[in-house]
C-alpha positions, -999 to +999 in steps of 0.1 A: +209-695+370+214-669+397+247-646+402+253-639+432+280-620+458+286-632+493+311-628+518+333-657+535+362-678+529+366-696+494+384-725+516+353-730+538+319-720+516+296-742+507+293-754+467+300-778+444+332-767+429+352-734+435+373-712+411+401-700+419+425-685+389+469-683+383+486-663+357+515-675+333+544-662+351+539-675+389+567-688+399+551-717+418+529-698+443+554-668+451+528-642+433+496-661+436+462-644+457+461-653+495+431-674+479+450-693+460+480-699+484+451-711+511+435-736+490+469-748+474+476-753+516+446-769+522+448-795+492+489-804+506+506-781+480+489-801+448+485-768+428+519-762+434+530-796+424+511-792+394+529-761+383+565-778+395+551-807+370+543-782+343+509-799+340+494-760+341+511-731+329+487-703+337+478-695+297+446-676+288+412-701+285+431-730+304+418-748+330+427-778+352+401-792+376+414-804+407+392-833+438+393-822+468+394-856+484+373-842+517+398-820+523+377-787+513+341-783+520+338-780+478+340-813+460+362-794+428+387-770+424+391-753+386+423-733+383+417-712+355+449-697+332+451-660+328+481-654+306+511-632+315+504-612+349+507-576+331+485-590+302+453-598+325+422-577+307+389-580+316+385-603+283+411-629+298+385-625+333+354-635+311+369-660+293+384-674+322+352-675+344+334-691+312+356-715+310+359-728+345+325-730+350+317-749+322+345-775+333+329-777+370+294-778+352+306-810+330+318-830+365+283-823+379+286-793+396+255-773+403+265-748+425+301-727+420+317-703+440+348-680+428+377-658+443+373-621+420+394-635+392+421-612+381+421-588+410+446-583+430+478-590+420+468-585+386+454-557+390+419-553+384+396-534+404+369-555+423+341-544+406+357-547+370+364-582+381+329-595+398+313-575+365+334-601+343+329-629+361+296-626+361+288-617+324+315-646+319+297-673+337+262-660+320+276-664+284+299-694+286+271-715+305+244-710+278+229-736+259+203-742+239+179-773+245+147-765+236+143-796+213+168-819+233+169-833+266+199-812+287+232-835+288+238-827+324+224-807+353+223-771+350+245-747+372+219-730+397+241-704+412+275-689+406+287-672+442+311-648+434+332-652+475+348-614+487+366-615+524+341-580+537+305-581+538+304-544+532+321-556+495+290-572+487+263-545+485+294-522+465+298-550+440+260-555+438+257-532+406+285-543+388+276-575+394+237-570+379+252-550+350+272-584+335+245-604+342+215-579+323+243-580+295+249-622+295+209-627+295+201-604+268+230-617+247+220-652+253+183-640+248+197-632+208+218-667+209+179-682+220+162-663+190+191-673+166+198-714+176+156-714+169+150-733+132+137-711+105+102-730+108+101-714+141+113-684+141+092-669+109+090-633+110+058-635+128+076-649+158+104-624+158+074-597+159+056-616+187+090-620+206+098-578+202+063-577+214+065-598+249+097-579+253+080-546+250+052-558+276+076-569+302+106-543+301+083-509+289+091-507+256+065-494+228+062-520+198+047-514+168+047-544+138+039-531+108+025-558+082+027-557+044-001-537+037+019-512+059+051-514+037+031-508+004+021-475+019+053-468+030+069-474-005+088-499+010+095-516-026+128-534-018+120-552+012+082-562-004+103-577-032+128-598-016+096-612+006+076-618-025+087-655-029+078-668+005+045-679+017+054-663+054+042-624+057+068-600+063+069-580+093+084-548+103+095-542+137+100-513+159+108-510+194+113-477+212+134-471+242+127-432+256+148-423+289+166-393+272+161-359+270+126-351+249+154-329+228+175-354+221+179-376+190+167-409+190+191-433+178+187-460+151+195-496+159+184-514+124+189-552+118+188-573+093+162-598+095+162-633+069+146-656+090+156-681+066+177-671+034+179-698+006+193-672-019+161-670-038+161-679-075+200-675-075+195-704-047+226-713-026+244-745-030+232-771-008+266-771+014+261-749+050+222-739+036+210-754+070+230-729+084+213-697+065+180-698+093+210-672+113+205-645+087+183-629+111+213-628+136+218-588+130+175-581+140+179-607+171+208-583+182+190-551+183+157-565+202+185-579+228+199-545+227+173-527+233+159-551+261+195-545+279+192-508+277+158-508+291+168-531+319+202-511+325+179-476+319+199-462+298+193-419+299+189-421+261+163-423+230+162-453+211+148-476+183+154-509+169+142-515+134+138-550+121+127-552+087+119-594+092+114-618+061+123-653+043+140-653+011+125-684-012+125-691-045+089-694-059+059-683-088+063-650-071+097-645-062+116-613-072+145-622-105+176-612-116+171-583-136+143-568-122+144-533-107+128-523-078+116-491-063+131-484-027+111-462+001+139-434-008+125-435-046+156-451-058+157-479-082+176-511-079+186-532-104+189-565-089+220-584-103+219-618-074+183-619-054+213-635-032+222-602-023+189-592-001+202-582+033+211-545+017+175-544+001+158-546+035+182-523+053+177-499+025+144-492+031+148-495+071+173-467+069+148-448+048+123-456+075+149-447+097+153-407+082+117-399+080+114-406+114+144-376+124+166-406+140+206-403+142+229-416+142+216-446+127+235-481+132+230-513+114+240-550+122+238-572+094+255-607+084+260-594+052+281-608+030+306-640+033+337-617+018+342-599+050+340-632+065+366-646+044+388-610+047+385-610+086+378-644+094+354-655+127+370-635+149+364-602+138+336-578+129+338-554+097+331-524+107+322-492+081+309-456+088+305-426+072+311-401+104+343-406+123+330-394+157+304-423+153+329-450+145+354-435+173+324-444+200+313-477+187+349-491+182+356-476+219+325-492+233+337-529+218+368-523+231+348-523+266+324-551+256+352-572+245+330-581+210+362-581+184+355-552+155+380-546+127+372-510+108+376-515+069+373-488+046+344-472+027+364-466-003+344-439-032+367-462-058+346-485-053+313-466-058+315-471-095+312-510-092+272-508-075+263-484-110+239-498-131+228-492-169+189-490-159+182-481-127+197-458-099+217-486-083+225-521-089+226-547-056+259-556-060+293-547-077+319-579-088+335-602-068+366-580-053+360-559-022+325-579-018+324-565+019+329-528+007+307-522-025+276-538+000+284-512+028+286-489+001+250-497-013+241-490+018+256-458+028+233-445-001+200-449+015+217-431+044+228-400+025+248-380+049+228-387+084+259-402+107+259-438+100+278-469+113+276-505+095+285-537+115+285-570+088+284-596+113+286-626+084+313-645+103+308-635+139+269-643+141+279-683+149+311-704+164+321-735+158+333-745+189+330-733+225+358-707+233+361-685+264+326-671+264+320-678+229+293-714+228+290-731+198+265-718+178+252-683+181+275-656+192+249-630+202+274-604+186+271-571+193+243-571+216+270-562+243+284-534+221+254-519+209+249-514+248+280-498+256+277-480+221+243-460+238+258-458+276+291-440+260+270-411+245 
C-alpha cells in the first residue's frame, strides 16, 4: 500500500472512498472543517441530517460510511468520530484514520483519499496530522494472510488531499516518518502471527539477517557452540529440551558518535513456549508461539531506526529458543550457571523468559552497552494487574524511565510504570544457589523484573513485560486482532529522544 500526499479538492479527487472526520461537540456543522461543510453541501446536507438524527455523535473510533449516489466523484464517504473538540490527540487521529479505512476497505474500496484529520479546528498542526494518518492507515489496514486467501481487495493507496501544492513536499517527511513506523511495526505483527513451526529460531536469525542486507545493519547469529563459550548456561538450559538449535541474535545500528554508548535493545525470544516439564494447561497453549513477541520488536526497532537514520549506536539482542518438554529438557530443581557466574535454582522451567534475558543482559555488559532495555512478554500477573491495555514498565535509573515513558507518550503505545520494590527481593532467594527463577504467587510481575535487574547490576536499565499487550482480541483503532507490534514504535522514539 502506498501513502501518499497530493494537492486538490477532497469534493472533486479521484478514489474510492474519502475521509473526512467530526468531533463530539459540533453543533450540526457550525464548527466543522470547510472540508466537511463542502462535502455535507455536495451530498444535500445528509451529514447534517445524520447528526440532527443522532445516528453519529462524533465519539472517538466511530465511524459512519456514507454513498455518494453520483453526487461526488468518490463512491464512499467515512465520517470518522474524534471525541470532544479540546480532547483531539494525535492517538484519537490514528485511531481514527485506522478505523475509516478499514470501513472503506470492507465496502471494496481500493483507493482512499482523506482531509488532515484533526487539524484545523481541532487544532493540530498539519504535519502532526498527515504523520497520524498515515502511521494510522499503515497499522489499522494490516493483515495477515499468508496461509489464507485475502477476504477482500487490498487498499492500494491512501491520498492524504491538502488545498496548496507547496503543502505537499513540507508534509512529505512527516508523512514517510508514520509510514517507516506502521511497516516495521507490522513487520513484528508479520514475525509474530507466523506459527511456531515456522518461525523456529533459525528463521528469526535468517529474518535479522535479510534485514541487515537490505537496511545496512551488521548481523551476527551466534549458534550453540557459541553460547557454551560464552558461559551462557541459562539460556543453553531452557533450549535443552527442544530438537530446534538456539540462536543468538545481534544486530548493530552505528550512526552516532564513535564516543557514544551503544544502546541495548534485548528481547525475549520463545519461539514457541509449552512451559517445559511444568507444561502449560492445554487452554490458550496455541497462543504461546507469541513468546517471541518482545525479540520481533527489537529487529523492527532497529530496522525503523535504520530507515529513519537515527544519529545514534545501537544493538538488538535476541537470545531465540523453544521451550519443550523432552529426555533432555532442563527440571525443576536444577541449578544452572548464568554467563554472569550466578547460579539459578530453577523452581518452574515455566519461568524461562528471565533465564534468557539474564544472560543477554550479561552479553549485553561485556560488550560496554548502556543503557540497556528489554522487551519481554513475561509473565501473565502483570497481565492480569494492568490488563491488555497497558505495558508494565520497571527501571532501575529514573532518567531512563523518564525518556522511555515520554517517548510512548509520543508513540501512543500505553505504558503503566510499576514498582521495583527491594521487599520483594527476598522472595527470588534460594537455599542452594545464588538466585531462584521465581518468588510466590503475589507481585508475580515484580519479583521477575527483579530477577532481572540482577544480571544488570547497576548499568541503567529499563524493563517492558509486554505479556498482555503482545496480541488483541479484536480490531481497535490501530490495534488488529492478533499481534500488536508493541513497542516497536516506542523503542524508536525511545532512541530519537536521546
Amino acid at each position: 500500500m502506498r501513502i501518499e500526499v497530493t494537492s486538490g479538492d477532497i469534493t472533486t479527487i479521484q478514489a474510492d472512498g474519502i475521509m473526512v472526520s467530526l468531533c463530539e461537540d459540533s453543533e450540526r456543522l457550525g464548527i466543522p472543517t470547510a472540508a466537511v461543510v463542502a462535502v455535507d453541501s455536495l451530498l444535500s446536507g445528509a451529514i447534517g441530517a445524520l447528526l440532527d438524527a443522532k445516528g453519529f455523535k462524533g465519539k472517538p473510533n466511530e465511524v459512519t460510511v456514507l454513498h455518494t449516489l453520483g453526487k461526488l466523484p468518490a463512491r464512499l464517504v467515512a465520517v470518522c468520530g474524534l471525541g470532544k473538540q479540546g480532547e483531539v490527540t494525535v492517538d484519537r487521529v490514528r485511531d481514527a484514520a485506522a478505523e475509516g479505512c478499514r470501513a472503506l476497505r470492507k465496502l471494496g474500496c481500493r483507493s482512499i483519499a482523506t482531509t488532515l484529520l484533526g487539524a484545523g479546528t481541532a487544532g493540530l498542526d498539519a504535519a502532526t496530522s498527515a504523520r497520524a494518518i498515515s502511521e494510522g492507515a499503515g497499522l489499522g489496514l494490516y493483515t495477515f494472510t499468508r496461509y489464507k486467501a485475502p477476504e477482500g481487495p487490498d487498499v492500494e493507496v491512501v491520498r492524504i488531499v491538502v488545498r496548496e501544492p507547496g503543502d505537499v513536499t513540507a508534509l512529505d517527511k512527516s508523512v514517510r516518518t508514520g509510514e517507516i513506523l506502521a511497516e516495521t511495526t507490522n513487520l513484528a505483527r508479520d514475525m509474530v502471527n507466523e506459527p511456531a513451526n515456522y518461525m523456529t529460531p533459525s528463521r528469526m536469525a535468517q529474518i535479522a539477517q535479510d534485514m541487515a542486507s537490505t537496511y545496512g545493519l551488521q548481523a551476527t547469529v551466534l549458534d550453540r557452540d557459541d553460547m557454551v563459550s560464552l558461559g551462557m548456561g541459562a539460556l543453553l538450559g531452557v533450549a535443552q529440551g527442544s530438537a530446534e538449535p538456539p540462536k543468538f541474535i545481534r544486530l548493530d545500528y552505528t550512526a552516532g558518535d564513535h564516543t557514544s554508548t551503544r544502546t541495548a535493545l534485548i528481547g525475549k525470544a520463545i519461539t514457541f513456549d509449552s512451559g517445559g516439564i511444568s507444561i502449560k494447561p492445554s487452554e490458550g497453549l496455541a497462543e504461546m508461539k507469541d513468546d517471541m513477541a518482545g525479540g520481533a520488536s527489537v529487529i523492527a526497532a532497529i530496522v525503523a531506526i535504520a530507515r529513519l537514520q537515527v544519529q545514534a549506536n545501537v544493538t538488538a539482542l535476541v537470545p531465540a529458543t523453544e521451550n519443550l518438554p523432552g529426555g533432555r529438557a532442563y527440571r525443576p530443581g536444577d541449578v544452572l550457571k548464568s554467563m554472569s557466574g550466578k547460579t539459578i535454582e530453577i523452581m518452574s522451567t515455566d519461568a524461562e523468559g528471565r533465564l534468557v534475558l539474564a544472560d543477554a543482559l550479561s552479553y549485553a555488559i561485556r560488550e560496554n552497552m548502556s543503557p540497556l532495555v528489554d522487551i519481554a512478554t513475561l509473565t501473565g500477573a502483570c497481565r492480569v494487574a494492568l490488563g491488555t491495555a497497558y505495558s508494565g514498565v520497571f527501571s532501575n535509573n529514573e532518567d531512563v524511565a523518564r525518556r522511555f515513558m515520554q517517548a510512548a507518550v509520543v508513540a501512543g503505545e500505553k505504558m503503566w510504570r510499576l514498582p521495583l520494590a527491594d521487599e520483594y527481593r527476598e522472595l527470588n532467594k534460594s537455599l542452594i544457589a545464588d538466585i531462584k527463577n521465581t518468588g510466590n504467587r503475589y507481585g508475580g510481575a515484580i519479583t521477575a523484573a527483579l530477577f532481572v535487574s540482577e544480571f544488570a547490576g547497576s548499568v541503567p536499565w529499563l524493563h517492558v513485560d509486554i505479556a498482555g499487550t503482545s496480541n488483541s482480541s479484536k480490531d481497535s483503532g490501530v490495534a488488529v486482532k492478533g499481534a500488536t507490534g508493541v513497542p516497536v514504535r516506542t523503542l524508536c522514539e525511545f532512541v530519537r529522544a536521546d
